[in-house]
PAMIZA-7454 format. One record per residue (C-alpha): x, y, z; residue number from 1. Coordinates in nm, 2 decimals. Layout:
{pt {X, Y, Z}, NUM} ...
# end
This chain:
{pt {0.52, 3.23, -4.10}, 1} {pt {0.37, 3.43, -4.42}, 2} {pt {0.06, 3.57, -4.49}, 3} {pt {-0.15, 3.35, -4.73}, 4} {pt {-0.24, 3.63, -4.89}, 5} {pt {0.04, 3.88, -4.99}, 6} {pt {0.36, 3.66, -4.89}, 7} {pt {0.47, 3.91, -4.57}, 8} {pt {0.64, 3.78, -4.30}, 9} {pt {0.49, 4.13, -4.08}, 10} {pt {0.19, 3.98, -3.89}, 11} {pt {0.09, 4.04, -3.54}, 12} {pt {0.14, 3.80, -3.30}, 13} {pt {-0.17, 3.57, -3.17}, 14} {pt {-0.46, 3.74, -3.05}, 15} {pt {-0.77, 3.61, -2.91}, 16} {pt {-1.10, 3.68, -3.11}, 17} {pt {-1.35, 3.91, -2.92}, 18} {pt {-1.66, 4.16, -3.05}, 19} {pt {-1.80, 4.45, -2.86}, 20} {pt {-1.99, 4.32, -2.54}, 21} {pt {-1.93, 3.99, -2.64}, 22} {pt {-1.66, 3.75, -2.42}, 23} {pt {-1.55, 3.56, -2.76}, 24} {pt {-1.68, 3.54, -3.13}, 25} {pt {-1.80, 3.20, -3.26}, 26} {pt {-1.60, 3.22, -3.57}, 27} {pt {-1.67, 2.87, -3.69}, 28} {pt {-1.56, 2.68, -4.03}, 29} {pt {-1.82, 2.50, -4.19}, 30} {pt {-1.85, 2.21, -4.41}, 31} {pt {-2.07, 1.95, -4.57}, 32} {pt {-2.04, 1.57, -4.53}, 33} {pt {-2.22, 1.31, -4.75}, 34} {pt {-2.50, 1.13, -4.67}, 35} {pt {-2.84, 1.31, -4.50}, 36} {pt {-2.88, 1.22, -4.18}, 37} {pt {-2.46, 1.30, -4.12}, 38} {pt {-2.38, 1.64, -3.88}, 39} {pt {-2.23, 1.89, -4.05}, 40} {pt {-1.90, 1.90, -3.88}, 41} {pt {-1.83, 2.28, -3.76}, 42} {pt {-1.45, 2.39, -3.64}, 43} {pt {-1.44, 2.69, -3.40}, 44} {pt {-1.14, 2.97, -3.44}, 45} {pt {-1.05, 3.13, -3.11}, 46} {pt {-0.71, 3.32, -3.23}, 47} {pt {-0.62, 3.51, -3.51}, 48} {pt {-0.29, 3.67, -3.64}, 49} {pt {-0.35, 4.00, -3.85}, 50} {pt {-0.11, 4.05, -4.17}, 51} {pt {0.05, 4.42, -4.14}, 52} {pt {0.10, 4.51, -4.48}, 53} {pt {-0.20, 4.44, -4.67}, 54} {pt {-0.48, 4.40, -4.33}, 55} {pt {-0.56, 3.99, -4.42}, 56} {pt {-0.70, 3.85, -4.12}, 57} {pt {-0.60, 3.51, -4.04}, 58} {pt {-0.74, 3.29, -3.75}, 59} {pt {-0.66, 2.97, -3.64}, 60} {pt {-0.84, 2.69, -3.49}, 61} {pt {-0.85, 2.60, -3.10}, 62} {pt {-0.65, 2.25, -3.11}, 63} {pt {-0.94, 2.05, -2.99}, 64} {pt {-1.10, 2.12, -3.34}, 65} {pt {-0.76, 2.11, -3.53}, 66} {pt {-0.74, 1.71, -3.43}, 67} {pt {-1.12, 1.68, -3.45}, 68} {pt {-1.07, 1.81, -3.83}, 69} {pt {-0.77, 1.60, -3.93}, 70} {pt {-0.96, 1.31, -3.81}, 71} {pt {-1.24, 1.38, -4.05}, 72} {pt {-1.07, 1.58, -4.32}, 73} {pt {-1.10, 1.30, -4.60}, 74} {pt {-1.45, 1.26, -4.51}, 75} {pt {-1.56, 1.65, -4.59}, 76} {pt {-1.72, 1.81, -4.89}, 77} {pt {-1.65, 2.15, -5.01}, 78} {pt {-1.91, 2.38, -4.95}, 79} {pt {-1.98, 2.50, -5.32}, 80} {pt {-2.22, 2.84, -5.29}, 81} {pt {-2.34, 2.73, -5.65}, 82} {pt {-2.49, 2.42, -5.54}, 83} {pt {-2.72, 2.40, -5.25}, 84} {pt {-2.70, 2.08, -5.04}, 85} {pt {-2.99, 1.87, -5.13}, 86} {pt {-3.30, 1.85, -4.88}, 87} {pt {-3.33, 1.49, -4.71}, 88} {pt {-3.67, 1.53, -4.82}, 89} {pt {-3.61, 1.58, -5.14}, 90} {pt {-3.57, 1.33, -5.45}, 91} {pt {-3.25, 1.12, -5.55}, 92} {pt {-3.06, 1.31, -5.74}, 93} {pt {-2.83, 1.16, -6.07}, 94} 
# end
């Protein structure tokens, strides 16, 4: 395995994601589905490998949500910062 970022093959083993006085972080990938009324499917990271050379942190999803999001995957949006999702509320859009 290589790190996405600078190509090393130096990362840490597995490690379980945890904060100060808290038993596990809710690291969770987000994204957006089309239609209103449609959850927005979240995937939660439990582990995490760290890369040695250049400090890239890389986690990994629990398997639960790795098969929950290759069941879905062709259904998903990306989530584009530029352009907020639009309110149900709101009007159509073109």
């Amino acid at each position: 395995m290589r790190c996405g970022i600078c190509g090393s093959e130096r990362l840490s083993p597995v490690g379980e994601l945890v904060a100060a006085g808290q038993a596990r972080v809710r690291l969770r990938l987000r994204f957006r589905r089309p239609g209103f009324f449609k959850p927005r499917p979240e995937f939660e990271a439990l582990r995490a490998r760290a890369c040695r050379d250049c400090g890239a942190f890389l986690p990994f999803l629990a398997e639960y949500d790795r098969r929950e999001l290759d069941a879905v995957a062709d259904e998903l949006i990306e989530v584009d910062d530029a352009e907020p999702a639009p309110h149900p509320w709101g009007p159509p859009t073109a």
